[in-house]
C-alpha positions, 0 to 999 in steps of 0.5 A: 566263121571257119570253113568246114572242109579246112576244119575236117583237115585238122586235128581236135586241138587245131579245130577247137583252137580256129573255133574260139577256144582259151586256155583255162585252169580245171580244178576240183571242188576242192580247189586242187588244180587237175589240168592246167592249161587245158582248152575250153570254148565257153558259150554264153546265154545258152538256152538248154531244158534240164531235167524234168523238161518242164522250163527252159533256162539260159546259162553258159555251156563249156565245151572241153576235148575229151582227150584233155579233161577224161570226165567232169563232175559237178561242182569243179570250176574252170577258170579262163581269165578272171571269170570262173565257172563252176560245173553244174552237170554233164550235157553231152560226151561223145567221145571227142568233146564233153559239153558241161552247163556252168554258172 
């Protein structure tokens, strides 16, 4: 695990690259390509609650900069490697990182 106070030294791009960050494709639904490369820690087995809090589900979370991708939206895909991941909403963005759930 990377240590906090080497991490607080960096910049954004620096700290995602130590956290495990890939390059990837980020494309529209419609298949135009809107970054590429752009930075992209992928999770998997995530356990989150959607909406409407009544079951839990798992499911990959993508975590993007801020700075890199402006905003997500449903039904763009990202592609890291041969896997590809398509957007199903928006689970946090505060600014320096935006946190999608995939499938």
């Amino acid at each position: 695990m990377a240590d906090f106070n080497a991490l607080a030294g960096l910049n954004a791009r620096q700290q995602f690259v130590l956290l495990g960050a890939v390059p990837a494709a980020y494309r529209t639904a419609d298949g135009a390509v809107l970054i590429d490369p752009i930075l992209v820690i992928i999770q998997r087995d995530v356990t989150i609650i959607p909406e409407g809090g009544m079951a839990t589900m798992k499911t990959t979370v993508l975590h993007f900069l801020s700075e890199e991708i402006g905003t997500a939206k449903v039904d763009d895909y990202v592609i890291a490697g041969t896997e590809r991941f398509v957007v199903k909403g928006l689970i946090a963005d505060d600014g320096t990182v935006v946190q999608v759930w995939a499938s």
